[in-house]
C-alpha positions in Angstrom: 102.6 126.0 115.0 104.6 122.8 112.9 103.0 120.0 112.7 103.6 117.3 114.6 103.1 114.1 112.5 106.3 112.9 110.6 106.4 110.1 107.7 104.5 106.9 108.8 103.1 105.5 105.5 99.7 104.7 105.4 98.0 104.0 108.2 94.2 102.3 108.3 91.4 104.3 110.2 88.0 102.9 108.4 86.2 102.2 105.7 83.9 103.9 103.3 80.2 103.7 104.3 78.7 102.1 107.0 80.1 98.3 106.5 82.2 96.5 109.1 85.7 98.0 109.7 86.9 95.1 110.9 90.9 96.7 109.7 91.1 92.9 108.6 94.7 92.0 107.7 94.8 89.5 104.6 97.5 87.0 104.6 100.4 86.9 101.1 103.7 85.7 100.3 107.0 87.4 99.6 109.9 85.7 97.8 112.4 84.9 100.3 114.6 86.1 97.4 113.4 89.2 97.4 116.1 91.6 98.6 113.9 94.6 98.2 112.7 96.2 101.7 108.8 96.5 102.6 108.2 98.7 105.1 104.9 98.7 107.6 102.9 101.5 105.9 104.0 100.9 102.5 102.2 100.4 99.5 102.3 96.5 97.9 101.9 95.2 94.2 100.9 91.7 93.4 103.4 89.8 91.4 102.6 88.0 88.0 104.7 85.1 90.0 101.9 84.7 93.0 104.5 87.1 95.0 103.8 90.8 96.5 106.7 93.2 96.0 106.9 96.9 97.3 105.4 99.7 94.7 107.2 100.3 91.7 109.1 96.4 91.9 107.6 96.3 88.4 108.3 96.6 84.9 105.9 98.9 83.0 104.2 100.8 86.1 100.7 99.5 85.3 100.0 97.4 88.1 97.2 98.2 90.7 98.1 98.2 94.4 97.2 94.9 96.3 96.9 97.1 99.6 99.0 98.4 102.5 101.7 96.1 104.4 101.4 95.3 107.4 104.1 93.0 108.8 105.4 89.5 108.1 106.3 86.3 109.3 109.5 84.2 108.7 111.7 82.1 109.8 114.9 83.0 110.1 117.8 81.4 108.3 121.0 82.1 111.0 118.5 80.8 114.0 116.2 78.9 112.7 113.7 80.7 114.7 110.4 82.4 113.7 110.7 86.3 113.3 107.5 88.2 113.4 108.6 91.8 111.8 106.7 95.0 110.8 108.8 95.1 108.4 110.5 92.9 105.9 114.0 93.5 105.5 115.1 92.4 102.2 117.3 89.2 103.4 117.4 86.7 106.3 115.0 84.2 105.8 115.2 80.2 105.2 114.0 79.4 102.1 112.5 76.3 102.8 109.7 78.2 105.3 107.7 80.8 103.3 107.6 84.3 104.1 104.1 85.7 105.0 103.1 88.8 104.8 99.8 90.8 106.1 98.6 93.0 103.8 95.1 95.6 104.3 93.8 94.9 101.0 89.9 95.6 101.3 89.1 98.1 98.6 87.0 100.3 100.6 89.7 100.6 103.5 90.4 104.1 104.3 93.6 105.6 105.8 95.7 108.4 107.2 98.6 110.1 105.2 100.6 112.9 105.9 100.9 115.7 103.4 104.4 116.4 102.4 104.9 120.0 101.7 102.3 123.1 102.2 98.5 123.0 101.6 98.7 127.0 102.0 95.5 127.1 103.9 92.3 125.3 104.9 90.4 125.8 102.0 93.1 125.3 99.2 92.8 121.8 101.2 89.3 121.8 101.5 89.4 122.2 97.5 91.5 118.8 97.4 88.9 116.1 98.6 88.0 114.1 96.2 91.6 114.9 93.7 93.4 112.2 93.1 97.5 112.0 94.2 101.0 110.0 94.4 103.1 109.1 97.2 106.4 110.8 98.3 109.1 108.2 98.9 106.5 106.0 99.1 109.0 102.9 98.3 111.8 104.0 101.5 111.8 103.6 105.4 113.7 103.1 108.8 115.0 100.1 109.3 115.8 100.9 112.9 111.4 101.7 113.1 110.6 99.4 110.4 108.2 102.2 109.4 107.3 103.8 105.9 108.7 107.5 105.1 105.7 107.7 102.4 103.5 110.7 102.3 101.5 112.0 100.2 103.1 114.1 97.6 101.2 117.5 97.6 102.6 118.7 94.3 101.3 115.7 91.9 97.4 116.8 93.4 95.2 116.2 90.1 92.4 114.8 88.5 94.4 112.2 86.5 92.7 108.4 87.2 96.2 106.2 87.6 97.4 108.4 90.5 97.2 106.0 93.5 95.7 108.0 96.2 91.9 109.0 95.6 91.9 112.3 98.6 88.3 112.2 100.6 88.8 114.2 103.8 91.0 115.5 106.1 91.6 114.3 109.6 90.6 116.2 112.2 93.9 116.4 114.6 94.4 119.7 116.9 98.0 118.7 116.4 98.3 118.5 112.8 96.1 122.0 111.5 98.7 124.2 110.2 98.2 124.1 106.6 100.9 126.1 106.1 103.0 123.5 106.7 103.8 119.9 105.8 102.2 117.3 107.8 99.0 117.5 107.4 96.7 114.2 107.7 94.6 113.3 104.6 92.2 110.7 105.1 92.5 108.4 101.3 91.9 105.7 99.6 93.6 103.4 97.0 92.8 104.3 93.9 92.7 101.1 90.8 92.6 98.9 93.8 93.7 95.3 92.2 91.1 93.8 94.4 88.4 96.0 93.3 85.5 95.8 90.8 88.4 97.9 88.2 88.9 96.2 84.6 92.3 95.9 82.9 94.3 95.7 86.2 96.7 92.5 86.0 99.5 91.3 88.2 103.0 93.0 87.5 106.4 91.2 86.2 108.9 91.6 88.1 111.2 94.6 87.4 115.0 93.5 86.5 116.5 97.0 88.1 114.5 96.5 91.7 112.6 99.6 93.0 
C-alpha cells in the first residue's frame, strides 16, 4: 500500500535525550526586501547582514542552518494591518515595521521528514540511521498551503559530514511502512547546526542570483 504522507518540510517531534522539548520557537528577522519565499517547514540560513534567508540564499554554500521556519509576522504594506503567515511570501510588507520570523533553532531538536523515492525495504532503511543526507526541493512550496515540498532526498544517503540531515530513526506510522515506496518518515536532525557547539560555521553573504 502507498504511503500516505506527501511533502511537508520538516516538521518538529522532540529532542535528543531526555531534556525539555519544550518545540520552543526562537524569534529572527527577514529583510522586507527579500523577495525570496520561506515556506513553514523549510530550512533557514543566517545572513552575514543580521537577516535569515531560505537555504541556499547564499554565496559559497558553507553556511550552517539556523533551524526550521516556522511562520512570520508583518505588517502589511497595502493595509497597514498585521499579517501573521506560516509562510513568508517574498513581498508585501511595510518596510518601516520589521518582519519577524519564528524559527526552531535548538540544536538538539528532532523532526519528521518524508523520504522521497524508495528505501527498498525495512532493513536497507534500518541500515540508514545514523547516515547523513540532503533535502529534495528543500528551497520550494505552496503558496496556496504555505507549506514546504522538502523531503529528504534518498539518493544523496552518505557518510559525508556537510550533508544537512544527520538520519537517527524512523517514525513509527501504520500509514507510512511501505518502504517500497516514497514517503516514508525519517526522524533527523540538523547536521553543522549554526547554533551548535560546531567550529568554522559563519553567517552567509547574501547570494546575488537568489535561491
Amino acid at each position: 500500500m502507498a504511503n500516505t504522507n506527501g511533502a511537508f518540510g520538516l516538521r518538529p517531534i522532540g529532542v535528543v535525550g531526555q531534556a525539555a522539548n519544550t518545540t520552543g520557537a526562537t524569534e529572527y528577522r527577514i529583510a522586507s526586501g527579500n523577495t525570496n519565499a520561506i515556506f513553514q517547514g523549510s530550512p533557514v540560513i543566517p545572513l552575514s547582514t543580521g537577516f535569515i534567508d531560505i537555504v541556499g540564499a547564499a554565496a559559497g554554500g558553507s553556511v550552517g542552518l539556523v533551524g526550521v521556519f516556522w511562520g512570520c509576522e508583518y505588517v502589511s504594506s497595502t493595509t497597514g494591518e498585521k499579517i501573521f503567515s506560516n509562510y513568508w511570501p517574498g513581498s508585501g510588507a511595510d518596510s518601516n515595521h520589521p518582519v519577524k520570523a519564528f524559527v526552531y533553532d535548538n540544536p538538539m531538536q528532532t523532526f519528521v521528514i518524508a523520504s522521497d523515492a524508495s528505501l527498498t525495504n525495512e532493513a536497507t532503511a534500518r541500515a540508514h540511521v545514523f547516515a547523513n543526507a540532503n533535502f529534495a526541493a528543500g528551497a520550494s512550496g505552496s503558496t496556496t498551503t504555505g507549506i514546504s515540498s522538502g523531503k529528504l532526498g534518498v539518493s544523496t544517503i552518505a557518510t559525508t559530514a556537510a550533508l544537512h540531515l544527520r538520519i537517527i530513526g524512523i517514525q513509527d506510522d501504520v500509514e507510512n511502512q511501505d518502504f517500497a515506496a516514497a514517503g516514508i518518515g525519517l526522524i533527523v536532525r540538523l547536521n553543522n547546526s549554526f547554533n551548535s557547539a560546531n567550529g568554522g560555521i559563519s553567517a552567509g553573504t547574501p547570494s546575488t542570483t537568489g535561491v
